[in-house]
N, C-alpha and C positions, 0 to 999 in steps of 0.2 A: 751564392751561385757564381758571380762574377768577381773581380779583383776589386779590392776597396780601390774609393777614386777613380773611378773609370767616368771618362765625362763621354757625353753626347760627342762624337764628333760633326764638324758643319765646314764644309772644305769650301774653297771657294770654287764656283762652276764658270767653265771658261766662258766665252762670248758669244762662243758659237752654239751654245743652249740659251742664256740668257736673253741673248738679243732680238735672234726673229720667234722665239718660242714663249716667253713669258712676257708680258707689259702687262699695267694697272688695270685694277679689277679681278673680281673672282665670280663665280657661282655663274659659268656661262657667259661670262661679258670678257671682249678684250682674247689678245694672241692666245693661241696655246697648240700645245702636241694634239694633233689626230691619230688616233692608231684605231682604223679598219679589222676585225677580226671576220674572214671570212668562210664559211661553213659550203664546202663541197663532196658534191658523190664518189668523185673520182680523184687519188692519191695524183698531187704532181708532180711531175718528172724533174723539172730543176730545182735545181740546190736553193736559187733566192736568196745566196748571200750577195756580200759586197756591194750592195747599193744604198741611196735611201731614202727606200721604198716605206712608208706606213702601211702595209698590207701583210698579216700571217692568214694563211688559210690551214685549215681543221679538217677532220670530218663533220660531215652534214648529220648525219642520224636520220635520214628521211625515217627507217622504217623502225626506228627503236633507237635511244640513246648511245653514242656512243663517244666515248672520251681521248682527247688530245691534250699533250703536256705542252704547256708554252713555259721554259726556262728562264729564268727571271739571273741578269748580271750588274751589277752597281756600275753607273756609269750615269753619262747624260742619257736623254732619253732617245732613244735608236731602233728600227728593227735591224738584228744582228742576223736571224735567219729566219726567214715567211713561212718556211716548210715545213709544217708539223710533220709532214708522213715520213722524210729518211734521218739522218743522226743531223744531230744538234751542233751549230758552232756557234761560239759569241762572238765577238767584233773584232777579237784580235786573232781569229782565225782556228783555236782550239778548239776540240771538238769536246762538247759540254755530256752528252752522252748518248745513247745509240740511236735512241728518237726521239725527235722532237724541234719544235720552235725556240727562238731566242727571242728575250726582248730585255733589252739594257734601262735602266731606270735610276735615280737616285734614291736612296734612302727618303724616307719622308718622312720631316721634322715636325709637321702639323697634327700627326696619328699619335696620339698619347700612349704611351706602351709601359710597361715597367720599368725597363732599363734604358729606352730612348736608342738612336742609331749608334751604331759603333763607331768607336771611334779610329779613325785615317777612309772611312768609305765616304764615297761620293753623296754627297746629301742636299735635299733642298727642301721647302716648305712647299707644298702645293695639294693640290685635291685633284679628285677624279671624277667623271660623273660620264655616266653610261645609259642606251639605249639602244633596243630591239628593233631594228630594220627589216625590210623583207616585207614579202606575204605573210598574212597574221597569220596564224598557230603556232610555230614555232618558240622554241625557246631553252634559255642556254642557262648553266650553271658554272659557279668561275667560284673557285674556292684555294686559296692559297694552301701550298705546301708546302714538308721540307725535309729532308734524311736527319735521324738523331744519332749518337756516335752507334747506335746498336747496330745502324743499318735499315734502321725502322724508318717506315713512310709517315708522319704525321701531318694532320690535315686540320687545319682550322676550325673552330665549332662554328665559324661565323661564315658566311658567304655571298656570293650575289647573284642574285634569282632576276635573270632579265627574257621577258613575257613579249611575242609580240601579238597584241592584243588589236582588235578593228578600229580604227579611227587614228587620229593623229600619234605620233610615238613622241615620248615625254622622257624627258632624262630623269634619273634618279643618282642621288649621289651614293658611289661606292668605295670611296677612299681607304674607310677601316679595314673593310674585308678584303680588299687588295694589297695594302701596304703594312699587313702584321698579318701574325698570324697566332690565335688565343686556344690554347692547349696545355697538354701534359706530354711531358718528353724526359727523356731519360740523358743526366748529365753525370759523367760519369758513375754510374751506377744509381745516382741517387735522380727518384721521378720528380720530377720540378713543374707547377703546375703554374704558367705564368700567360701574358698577353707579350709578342717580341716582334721590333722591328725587322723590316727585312733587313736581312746580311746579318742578323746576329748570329754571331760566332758558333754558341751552343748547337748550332743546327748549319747543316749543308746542303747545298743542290735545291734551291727556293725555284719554286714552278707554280706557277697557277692549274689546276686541273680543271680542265673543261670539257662541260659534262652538254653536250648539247646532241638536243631531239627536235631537227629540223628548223633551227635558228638559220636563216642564210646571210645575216651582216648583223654582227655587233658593233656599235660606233664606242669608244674609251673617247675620252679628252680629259686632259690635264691641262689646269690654269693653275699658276703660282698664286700662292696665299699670300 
């Protein structure tokens, strides 16, 4: 499928990630990225790039499920644009496609995959771990995805199902289901049925789809492994 030789790449990430964003410890202990995913009734008006902001907003689904693409670019980890409802830009101002959110991330070196991150993209080692906020009923579904050369949409078999249920709200980790994505895809011609890091090459335009029915805050965090 891939070029013999092809190593993991693991670049080094400037200081301006490393330093106020990751320190020692894992599993909830110690710095890490916040990113807010927020579920509203009503589409926002501004663009919500160029700052940085930890905040994408969605639609809500009060009255039945409805889904928003949050665009995923290699990079440290950034919100590049909060607005799922008009076109999508990444960080360096391109417009990723007609709608949707941005969110810049590294490659993750910790998610065992078959072929491991590509190699020259931004990579790091770290985990994820997520929880439903809000008034309890709500609840959200986050499933990665990614265009094959066909054109085809392919969606991960795996996902993350966050509940918000009465009592205190408890993280679960979701690192797999977010930073790979385990399917069958079509490489040139030939269906290829593998598990692949985000940014692998074989596949374009990685987005997470989120599938939510009255979730009003998802919390992500990311701590380095």
């Amino acid at each position: 499928m891939k070029l013999p030789g092809k190593m993991i790449g693991m670049l080094v990430i400037g200081a301006g990630l490393v330093s106020p964003v990751f320190g020692a410890g894992i599993g909830l202990s110690g710095p890490h990225y916040n990113l807010n995913i927020i579920g509203v009734e009503n589409p926002k008006k501004s663009d919500l790039t160029g700052s940085d902001r930890h905040t994408i907003f969605v639609g809500l689904g009060r009255s039945g499920t409805t889904t928003s693409k949050i665009y995923l670019t290699p990079g440290p980890f950034q919100v590049c644009d909060g607005n799922s409802f008009d076109a999508a830009y990444s960080c360096d101002g391109s417009q990723v496609a007609a709608q949707g959110a941005v969110f810049q991330l590294p490659c993750d070196t910790a998610t065992e995959t078959d072929e491991g991150c590509p190699e020259g993209v931004t990579s790091a080692s770290y985990q994820i771990w997520a929880r439903a906020l809000g008034q309890p009923g709500g609840s959200a579904t986050i499933t990665t995805c990614a265009t094959d050369d066909t054109g085809e949409v392919i969606c991960s078999t795996e996902n993350s199902v966050l509940v918000r249920d009465k009592g205190k709200p408890t993280f679960t980790n979701v690192t797999k289901a977010l930073t790979s994505l385990d399917a069958c895809f079509d490489v040139g011609g030939v269906v290829t049925c593998e598990v692949v890091s985000l940014f692998d090459t074989d596949l374009v335009d990685y987005f997470w789809q989120y599938q939510n029915t009255g979730l009003r805050l998802a919390q992500l965090r990311f701590y380095a492994d």
